[in-house]
Backbone as JSON, one array per atom type, in Angstrom:
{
  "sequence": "XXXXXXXXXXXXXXXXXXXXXXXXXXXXXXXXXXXXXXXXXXXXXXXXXXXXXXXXXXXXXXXXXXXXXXXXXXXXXXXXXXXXXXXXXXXXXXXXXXXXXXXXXXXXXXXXXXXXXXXXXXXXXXXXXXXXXXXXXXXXXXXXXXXXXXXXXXXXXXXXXXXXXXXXXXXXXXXXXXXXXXXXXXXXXX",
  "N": [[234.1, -61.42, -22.31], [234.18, -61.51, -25.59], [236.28, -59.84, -27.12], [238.81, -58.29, -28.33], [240.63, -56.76, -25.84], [242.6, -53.67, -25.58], [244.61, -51.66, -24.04], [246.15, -48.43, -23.48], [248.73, -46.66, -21.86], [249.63, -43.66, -20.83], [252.34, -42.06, -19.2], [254.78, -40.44, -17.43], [258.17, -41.56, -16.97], [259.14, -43.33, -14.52], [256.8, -43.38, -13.19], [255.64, -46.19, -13.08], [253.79, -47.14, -15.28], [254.87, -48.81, -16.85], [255.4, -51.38, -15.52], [253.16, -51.54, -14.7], [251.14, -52.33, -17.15], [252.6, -55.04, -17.74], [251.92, -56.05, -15.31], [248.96, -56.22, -15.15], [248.62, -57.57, -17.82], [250.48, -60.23, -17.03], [248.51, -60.92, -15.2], [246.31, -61.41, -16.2], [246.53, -63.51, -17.79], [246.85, -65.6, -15.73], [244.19, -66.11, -15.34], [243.4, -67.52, -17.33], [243.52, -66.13, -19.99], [244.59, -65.08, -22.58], [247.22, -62.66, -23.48], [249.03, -59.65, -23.88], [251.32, -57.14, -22.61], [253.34, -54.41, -22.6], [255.98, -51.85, -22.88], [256.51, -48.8, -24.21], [259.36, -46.75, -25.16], [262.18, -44.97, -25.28], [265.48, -44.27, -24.64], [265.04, -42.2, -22.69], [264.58, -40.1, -20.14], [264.12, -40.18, -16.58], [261.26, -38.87, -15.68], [260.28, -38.18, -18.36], [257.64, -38.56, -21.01], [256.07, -41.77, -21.8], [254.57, -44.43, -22.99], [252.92, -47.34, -22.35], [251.69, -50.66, -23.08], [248.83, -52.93, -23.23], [246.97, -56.1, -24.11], [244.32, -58.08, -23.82], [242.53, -60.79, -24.16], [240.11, -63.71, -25.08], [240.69, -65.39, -27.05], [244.05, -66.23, -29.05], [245.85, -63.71, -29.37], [247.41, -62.33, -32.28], [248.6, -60.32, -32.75], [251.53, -57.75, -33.02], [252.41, -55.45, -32.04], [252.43, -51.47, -31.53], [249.77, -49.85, -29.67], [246.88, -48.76, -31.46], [244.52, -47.45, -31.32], [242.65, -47.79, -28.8], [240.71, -48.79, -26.56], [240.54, -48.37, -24.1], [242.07, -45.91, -21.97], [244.42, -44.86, -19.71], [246.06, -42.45, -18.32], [248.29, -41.73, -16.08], [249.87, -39.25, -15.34], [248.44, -36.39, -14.73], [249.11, -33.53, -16.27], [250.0, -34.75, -18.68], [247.84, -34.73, -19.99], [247.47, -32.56, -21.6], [249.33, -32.54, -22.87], [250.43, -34.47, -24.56], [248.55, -36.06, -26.91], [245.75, -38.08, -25.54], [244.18, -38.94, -26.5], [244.12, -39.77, -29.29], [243.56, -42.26, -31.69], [241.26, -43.01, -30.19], [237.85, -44.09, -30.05], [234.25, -42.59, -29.98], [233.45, -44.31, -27.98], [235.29, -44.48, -25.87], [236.77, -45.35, -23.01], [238.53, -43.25, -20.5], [240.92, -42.95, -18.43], [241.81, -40.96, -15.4], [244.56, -40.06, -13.81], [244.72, -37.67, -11.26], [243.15, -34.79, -9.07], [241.43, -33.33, -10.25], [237.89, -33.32, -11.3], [236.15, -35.11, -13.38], [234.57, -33.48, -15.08], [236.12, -31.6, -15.31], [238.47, -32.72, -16.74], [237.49, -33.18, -18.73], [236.72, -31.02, -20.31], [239.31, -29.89, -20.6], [240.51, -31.86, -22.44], [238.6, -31.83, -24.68], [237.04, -33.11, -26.46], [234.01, -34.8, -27.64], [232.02, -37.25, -26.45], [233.84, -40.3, -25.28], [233.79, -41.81, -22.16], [234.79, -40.21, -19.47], [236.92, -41.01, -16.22], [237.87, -40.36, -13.2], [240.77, -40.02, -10.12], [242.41, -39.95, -7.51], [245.13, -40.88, -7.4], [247.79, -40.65, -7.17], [247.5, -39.18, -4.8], [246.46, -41.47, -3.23], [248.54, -43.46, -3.4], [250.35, -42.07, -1.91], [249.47, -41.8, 0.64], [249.05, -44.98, 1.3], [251.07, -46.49, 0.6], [253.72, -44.62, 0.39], [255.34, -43.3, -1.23], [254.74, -41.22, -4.39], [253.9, -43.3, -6.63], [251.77, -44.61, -8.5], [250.83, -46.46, -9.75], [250.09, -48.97, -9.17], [247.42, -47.98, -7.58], [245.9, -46.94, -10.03], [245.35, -49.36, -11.4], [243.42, -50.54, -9.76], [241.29, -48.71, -10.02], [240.89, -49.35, -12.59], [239.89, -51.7, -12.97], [237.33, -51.57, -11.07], [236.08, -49.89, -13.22], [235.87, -51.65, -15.38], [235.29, -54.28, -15.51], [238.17, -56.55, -16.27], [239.41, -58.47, -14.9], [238.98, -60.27, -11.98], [239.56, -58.47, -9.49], [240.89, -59.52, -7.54], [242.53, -61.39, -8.19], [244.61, -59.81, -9.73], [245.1, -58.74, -6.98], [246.5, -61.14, -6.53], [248.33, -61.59, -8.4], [250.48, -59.29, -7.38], [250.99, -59.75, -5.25], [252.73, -62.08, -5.72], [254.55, -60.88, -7.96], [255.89, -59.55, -6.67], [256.82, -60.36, -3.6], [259.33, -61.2, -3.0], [260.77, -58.97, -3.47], [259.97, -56.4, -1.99], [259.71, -55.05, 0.85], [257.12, -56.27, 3.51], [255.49, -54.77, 4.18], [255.19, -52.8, 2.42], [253.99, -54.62, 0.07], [251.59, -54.92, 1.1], [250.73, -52.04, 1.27], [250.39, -51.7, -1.42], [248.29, -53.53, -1.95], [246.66, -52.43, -0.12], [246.2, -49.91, -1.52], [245.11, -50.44, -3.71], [243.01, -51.6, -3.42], [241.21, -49.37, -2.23], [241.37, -46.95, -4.02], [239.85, -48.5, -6.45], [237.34, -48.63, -4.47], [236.91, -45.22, -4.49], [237.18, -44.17, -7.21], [235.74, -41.56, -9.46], [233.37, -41.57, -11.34], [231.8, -39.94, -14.79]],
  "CA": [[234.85, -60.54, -23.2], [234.21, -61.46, -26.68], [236.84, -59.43, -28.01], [240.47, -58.34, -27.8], [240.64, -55.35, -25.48], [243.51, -52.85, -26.11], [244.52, -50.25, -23.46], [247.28, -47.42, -23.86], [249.35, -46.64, -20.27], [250.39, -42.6, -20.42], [252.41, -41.7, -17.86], [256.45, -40.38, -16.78], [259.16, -42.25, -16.6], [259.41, -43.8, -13.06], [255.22, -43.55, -12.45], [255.07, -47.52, -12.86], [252.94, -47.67, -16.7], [255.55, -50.65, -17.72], [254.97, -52.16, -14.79], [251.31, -52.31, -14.91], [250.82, -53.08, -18.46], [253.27, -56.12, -17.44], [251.21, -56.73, -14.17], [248.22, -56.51, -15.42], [248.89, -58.44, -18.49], [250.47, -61.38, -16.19], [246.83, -61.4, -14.05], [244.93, -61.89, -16.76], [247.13, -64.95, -18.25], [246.56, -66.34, -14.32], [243.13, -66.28, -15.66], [243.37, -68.23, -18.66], [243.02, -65.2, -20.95], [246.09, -64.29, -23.85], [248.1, -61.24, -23.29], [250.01, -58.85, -24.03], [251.81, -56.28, -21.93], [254.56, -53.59, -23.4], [256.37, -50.75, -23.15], [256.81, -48.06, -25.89], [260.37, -45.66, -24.97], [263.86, -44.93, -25.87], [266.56, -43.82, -23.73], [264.47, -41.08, -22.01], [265.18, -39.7, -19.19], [262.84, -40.0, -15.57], [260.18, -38.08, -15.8], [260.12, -38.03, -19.69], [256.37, -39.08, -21.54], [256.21, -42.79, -22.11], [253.78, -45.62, -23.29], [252.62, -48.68, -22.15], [250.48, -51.11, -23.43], [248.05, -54.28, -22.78], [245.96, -56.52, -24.39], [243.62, -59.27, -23.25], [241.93, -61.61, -25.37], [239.92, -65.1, -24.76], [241.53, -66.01, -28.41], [244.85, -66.13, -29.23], [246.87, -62.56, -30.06], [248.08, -62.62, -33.73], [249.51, -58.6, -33.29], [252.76, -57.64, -31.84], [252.84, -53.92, -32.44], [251.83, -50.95, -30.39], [247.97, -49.92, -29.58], [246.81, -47.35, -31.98], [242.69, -47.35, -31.06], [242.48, -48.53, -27.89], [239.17, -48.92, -25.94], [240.6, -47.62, -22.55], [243.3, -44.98, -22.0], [244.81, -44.72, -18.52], [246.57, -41.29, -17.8], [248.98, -41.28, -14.69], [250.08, -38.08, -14.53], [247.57, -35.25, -15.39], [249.76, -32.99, -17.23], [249.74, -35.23, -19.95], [246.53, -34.69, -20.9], [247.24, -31.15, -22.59], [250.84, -32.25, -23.47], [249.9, -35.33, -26.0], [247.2, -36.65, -27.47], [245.85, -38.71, -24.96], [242.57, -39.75, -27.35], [244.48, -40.44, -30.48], [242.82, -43.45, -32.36], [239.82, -43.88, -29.45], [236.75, -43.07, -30.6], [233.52, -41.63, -29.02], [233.06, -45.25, -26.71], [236.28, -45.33, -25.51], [237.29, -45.11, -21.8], [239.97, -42.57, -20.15], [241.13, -42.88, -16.86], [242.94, -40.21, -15.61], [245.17, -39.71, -12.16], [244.14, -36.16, -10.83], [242.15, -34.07, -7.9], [240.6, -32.8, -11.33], [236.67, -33.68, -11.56], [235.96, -36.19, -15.09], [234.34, -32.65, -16.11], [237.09, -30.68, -15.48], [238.97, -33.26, -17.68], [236.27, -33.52, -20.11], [237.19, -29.87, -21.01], [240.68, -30.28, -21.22], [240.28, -32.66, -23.53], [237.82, -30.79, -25.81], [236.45, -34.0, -27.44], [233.28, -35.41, -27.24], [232.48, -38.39, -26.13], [234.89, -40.87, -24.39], [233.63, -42.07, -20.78], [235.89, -39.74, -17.9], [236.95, -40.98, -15.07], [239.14, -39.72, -12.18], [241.31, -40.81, -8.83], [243.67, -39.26, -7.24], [246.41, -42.45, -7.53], [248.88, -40.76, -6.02], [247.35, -39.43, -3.36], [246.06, -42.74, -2.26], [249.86, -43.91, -3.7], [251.54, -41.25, -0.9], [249.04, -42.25, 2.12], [249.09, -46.06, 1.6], [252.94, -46.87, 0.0], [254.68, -43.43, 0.98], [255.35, -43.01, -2.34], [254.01, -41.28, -5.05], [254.15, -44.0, -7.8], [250.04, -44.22, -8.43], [250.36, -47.49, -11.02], [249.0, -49.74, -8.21], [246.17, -47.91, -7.75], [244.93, -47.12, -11.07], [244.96, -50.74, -11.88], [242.07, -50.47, -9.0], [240.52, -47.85, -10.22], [240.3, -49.59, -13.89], [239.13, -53.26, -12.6], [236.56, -50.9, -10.92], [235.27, -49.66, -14.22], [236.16, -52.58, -16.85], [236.15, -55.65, -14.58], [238.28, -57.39, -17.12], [239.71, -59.41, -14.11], [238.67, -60.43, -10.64], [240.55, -57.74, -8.16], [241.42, -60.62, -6.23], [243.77, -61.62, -9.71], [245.55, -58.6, -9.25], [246.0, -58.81, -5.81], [247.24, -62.51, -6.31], [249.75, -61.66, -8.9], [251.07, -58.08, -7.4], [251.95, -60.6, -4.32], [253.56, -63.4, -6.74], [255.47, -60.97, -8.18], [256.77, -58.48, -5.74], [256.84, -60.98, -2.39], [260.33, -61.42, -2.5], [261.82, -57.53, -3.65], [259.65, -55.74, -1.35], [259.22, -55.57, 2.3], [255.98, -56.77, 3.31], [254.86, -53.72, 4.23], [255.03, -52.2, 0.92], [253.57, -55.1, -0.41], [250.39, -54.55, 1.74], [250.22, -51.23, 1.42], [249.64, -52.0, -2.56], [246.93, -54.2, -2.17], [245.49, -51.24, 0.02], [246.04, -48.86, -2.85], [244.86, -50.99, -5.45], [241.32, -51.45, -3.16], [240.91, -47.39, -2.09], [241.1, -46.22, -5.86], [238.92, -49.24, -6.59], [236.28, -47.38, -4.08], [237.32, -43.64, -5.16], [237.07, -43.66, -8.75], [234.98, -40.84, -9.7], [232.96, -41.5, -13.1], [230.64, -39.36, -15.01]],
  "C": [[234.97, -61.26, -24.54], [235.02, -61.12, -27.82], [237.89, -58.9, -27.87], [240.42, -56.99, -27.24], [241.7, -54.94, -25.16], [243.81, -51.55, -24.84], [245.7, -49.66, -23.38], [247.18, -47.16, -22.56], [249.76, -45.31, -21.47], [250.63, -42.28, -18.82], [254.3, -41.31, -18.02], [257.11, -41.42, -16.6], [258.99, -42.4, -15.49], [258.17, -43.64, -12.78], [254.84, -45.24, -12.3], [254.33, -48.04, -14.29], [253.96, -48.82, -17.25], [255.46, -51.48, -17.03], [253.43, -52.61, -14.55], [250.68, -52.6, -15.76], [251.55, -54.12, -17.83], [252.67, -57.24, -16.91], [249.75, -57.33, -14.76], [247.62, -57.45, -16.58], [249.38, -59.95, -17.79], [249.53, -61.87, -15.17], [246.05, -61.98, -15.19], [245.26, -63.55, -17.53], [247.22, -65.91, -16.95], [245.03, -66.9, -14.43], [242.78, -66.75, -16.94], [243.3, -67.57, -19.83], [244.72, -65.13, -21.54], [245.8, -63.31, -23.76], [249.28, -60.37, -23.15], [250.39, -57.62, -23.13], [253.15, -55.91, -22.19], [254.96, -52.47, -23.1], [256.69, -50.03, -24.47], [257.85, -46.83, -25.42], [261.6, -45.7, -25.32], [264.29, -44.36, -24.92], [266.32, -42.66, -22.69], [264.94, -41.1, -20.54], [264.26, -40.01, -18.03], [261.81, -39.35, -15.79], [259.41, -37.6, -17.93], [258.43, -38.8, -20.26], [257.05, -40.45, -21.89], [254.81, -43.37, -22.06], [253.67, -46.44, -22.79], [251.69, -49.25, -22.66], [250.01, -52.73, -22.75], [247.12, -54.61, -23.32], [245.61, -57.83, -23.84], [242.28, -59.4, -23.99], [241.55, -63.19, -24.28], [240.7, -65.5, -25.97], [242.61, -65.79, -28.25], [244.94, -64.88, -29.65], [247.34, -62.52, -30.83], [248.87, -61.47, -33.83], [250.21, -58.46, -32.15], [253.13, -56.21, -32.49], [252.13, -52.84, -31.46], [250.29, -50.59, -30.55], [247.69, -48.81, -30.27], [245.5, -47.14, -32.04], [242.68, -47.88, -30.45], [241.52, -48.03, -27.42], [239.44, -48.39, -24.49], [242.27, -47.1, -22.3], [243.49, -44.64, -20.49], [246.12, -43.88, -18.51], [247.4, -41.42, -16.16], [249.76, -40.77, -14.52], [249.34, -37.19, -15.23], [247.85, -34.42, -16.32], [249.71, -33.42, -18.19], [248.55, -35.2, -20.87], [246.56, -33.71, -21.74], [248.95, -31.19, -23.27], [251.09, -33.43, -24.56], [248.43, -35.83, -25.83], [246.65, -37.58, -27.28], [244.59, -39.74, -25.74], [243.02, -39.74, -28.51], [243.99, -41.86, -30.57], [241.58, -44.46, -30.9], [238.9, -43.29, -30.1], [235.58, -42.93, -29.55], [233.26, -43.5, -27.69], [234.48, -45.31, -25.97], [236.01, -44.81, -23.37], [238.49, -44.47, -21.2], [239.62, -42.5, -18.59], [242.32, -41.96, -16.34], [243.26, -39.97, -13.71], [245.29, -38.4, -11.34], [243.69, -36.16, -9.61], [241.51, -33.49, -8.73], [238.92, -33.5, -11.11], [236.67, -34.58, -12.94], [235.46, -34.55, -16.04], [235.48, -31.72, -16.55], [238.48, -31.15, -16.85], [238.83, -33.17, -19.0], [236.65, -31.87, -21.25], [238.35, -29.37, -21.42], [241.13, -30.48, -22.52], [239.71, -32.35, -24.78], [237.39, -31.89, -26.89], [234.89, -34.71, -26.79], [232.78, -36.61, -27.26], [232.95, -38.86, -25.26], [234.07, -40.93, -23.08], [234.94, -41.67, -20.1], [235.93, -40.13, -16.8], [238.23, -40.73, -14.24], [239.52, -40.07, -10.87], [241.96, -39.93, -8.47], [244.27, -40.78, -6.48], [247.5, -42.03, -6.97], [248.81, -40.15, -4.75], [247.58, -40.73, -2.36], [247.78, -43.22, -2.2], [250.72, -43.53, -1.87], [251.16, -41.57, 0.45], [249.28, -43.99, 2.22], [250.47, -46.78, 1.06], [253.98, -45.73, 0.28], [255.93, -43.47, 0.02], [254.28, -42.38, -3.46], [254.1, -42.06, -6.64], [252.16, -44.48, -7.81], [249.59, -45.76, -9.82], [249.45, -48.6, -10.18], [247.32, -49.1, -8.32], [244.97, -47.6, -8.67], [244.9, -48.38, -11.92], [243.47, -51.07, -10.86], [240.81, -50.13, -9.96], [239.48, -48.72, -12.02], [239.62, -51.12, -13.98], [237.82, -52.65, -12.0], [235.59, -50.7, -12.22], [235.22, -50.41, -15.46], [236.93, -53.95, -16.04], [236.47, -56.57, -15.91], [238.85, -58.33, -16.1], [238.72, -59.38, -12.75], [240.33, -59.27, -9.78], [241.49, -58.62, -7.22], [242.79, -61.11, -7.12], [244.63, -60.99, -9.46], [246.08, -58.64, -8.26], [247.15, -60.13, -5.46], [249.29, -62.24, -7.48], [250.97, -60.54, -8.61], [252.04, -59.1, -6.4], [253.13, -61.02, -4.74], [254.65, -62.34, -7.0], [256.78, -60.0, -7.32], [257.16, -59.28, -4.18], [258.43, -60.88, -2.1], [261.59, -59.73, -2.89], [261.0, -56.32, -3.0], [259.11, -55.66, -0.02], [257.49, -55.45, 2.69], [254.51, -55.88, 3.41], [254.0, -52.76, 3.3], [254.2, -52.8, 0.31], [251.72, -54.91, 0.11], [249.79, -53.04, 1.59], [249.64, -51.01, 0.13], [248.6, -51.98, -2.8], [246.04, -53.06, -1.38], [245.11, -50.42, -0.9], [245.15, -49.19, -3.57], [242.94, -50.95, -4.93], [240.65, -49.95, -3.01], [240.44, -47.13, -3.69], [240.12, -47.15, -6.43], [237.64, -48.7, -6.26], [236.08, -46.03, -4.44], [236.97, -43.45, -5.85], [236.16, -42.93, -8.83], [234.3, -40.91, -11.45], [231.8, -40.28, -13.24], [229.32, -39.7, -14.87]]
}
């Protein structure tokens, strides 16, 4: 990775996007890489639109502000796609990952831009069969090491452990690392 890569978390209040900018930002600093991991909300309510962000860099990070052209956009909850502007400042290379039973085309038309690489999971499916929950941030951290191995999977699985071992029964914790591998296999690209 040559170069500082930038990715924007949409998703609801309570889906997990501050937690996996966080997570995934604390894997990649397990891996000697500088990073950033953020939230972007105000006092909103559950289910309200919210931000997250993450960057990972071999160089040092000089910017502490939010992502406004980011190279990979991760969607976890579908609705959002026609309710903001989920491709604001990507341009035609970017990457969107979106949490659906939608197809990437069915997205693709949604969306009404051309361009962008689509791809699709259903994150909370896998979320509701392997955690019995639907919180779907686990597994589209799969899904996106899948298509932009910026880490080793194994990273991820090391730091979801690290940081959840002791506030979740072990069960839960396992059923994660299942999540996080399923959607890993799943992902549907164009």
């Amino acid at each position: 990775m040559s170069q500082m890569m930038e990715i924007r978390w949409h998703a609801r209040g309570g889906q997990g996007a501050k937690t996996a900018s966080l997570l995934l930002a604390a894997a990649a600093a397990m891996e000697g890489k500088y990073s950033q991991g953020f939230p972007d909300y105000g006092p909103e309510r559950m289910g309200a639109p919210m931000r997250g962000f993450t960057r990972i860099s071999e160089e040092p990070i000089r910017v502490h502000c939010a992502i406004y052209s980011p190279q990979i956009v991760i969607v976890l909850d579908d609705t959002l796609v026609s309710a903001v502007d989920i491709t604001a400042g990507t341009d035609e290379d970017a990457i969107i990952i979106v949490n659906t039973v939608k197809t990437p085309a069915e997205i693709r038309a949604e969306i009404g831009k051309p361009g962008r690489t689509i791809h699709t999971v259903n994150a909370t499916g896998i979320a509701i069969d392997e955690i019995g929950r639907p919180i779907p941030n686990a597994p589209m951290l799969g899904a996106l090491i899948k298509i932009k191995p910026l880490l080793g999977l194994e990273t991820v699985n090391n730091q979801i452990k690290k940081k959840f071992s002791h506030g979740f029964r072990p069960e839960v914790l396992e059923g994660n690392i299942r999540a996080i591998q399923r959607a890993f296999e799943e992902v549907v690209s164009e």
